[in-house]
N, C-alpha and C positions, 0 to 999 in steps of 0.2 A: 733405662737410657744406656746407650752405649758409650765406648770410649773410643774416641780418635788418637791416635798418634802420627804427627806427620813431624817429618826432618825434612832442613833446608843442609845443604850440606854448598860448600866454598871449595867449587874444583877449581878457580880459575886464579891467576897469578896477581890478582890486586884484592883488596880490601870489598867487601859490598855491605850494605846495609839494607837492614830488613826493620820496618817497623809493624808492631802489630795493634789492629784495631780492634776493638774498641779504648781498648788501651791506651797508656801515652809512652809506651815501651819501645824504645829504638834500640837494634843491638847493628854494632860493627862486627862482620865475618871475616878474619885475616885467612889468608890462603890455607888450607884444611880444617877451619874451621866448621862444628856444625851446630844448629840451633834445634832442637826439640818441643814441640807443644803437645801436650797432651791435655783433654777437655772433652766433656761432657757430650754429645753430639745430637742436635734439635736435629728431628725427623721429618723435620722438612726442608729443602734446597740441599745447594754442595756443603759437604763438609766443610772443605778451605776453597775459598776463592784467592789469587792471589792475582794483584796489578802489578808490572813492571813499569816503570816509570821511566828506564833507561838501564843500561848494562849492567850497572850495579846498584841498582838502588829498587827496592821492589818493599810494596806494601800486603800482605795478608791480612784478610780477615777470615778468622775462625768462626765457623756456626755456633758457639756455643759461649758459656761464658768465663769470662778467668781462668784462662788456661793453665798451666803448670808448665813453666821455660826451663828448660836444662840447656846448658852452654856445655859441650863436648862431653856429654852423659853426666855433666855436675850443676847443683842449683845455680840458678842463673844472678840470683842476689847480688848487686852489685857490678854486674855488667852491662846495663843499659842506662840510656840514660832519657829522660821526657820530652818528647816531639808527639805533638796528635796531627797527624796529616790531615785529617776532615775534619 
């Protein structure tokens, strides 16, 4: 199986928030902030699908499962907090 790694990265001048599914992982991106996922990748459909819900708020789900979150290339422990959007 392969591995994905995809980065959200915070070029814009407010706060956005990213949650991710299947998860109940919500993380807040302060302006240069970036969010990393890395996981396993099912060989079938897109890697990441992501919905935008509006300017700053967007939800990802990864094809795979339990992804590995790094918050600015550092474990993400602690910097989210639980929202399941579906």
């Amino acid at each position: 199986m392969q591995t994905a790694r995809q980065s959200i990265y915070n070029r814009t001048e407010a706060p956005i928030y990213v949650s991710i599914e299947l998860t109940p992982d919500c993380y807040e991106l302060e302006p240069g902030d970036h969010l990393t996922l890395i996981y396993d990748v099912s060989v079938e459909g897109d890697a990441l699908q992501v919905d935008f819900l509006n300017q700053r708020e967007l939800v990802v789900w990864p094809n795979g499962h339990d992804p590995e979150v790094l918050f600015n290339d550092q474990p993400a422990e602690g910097r989210s907090w639980k929202f399941k959007h579906r």
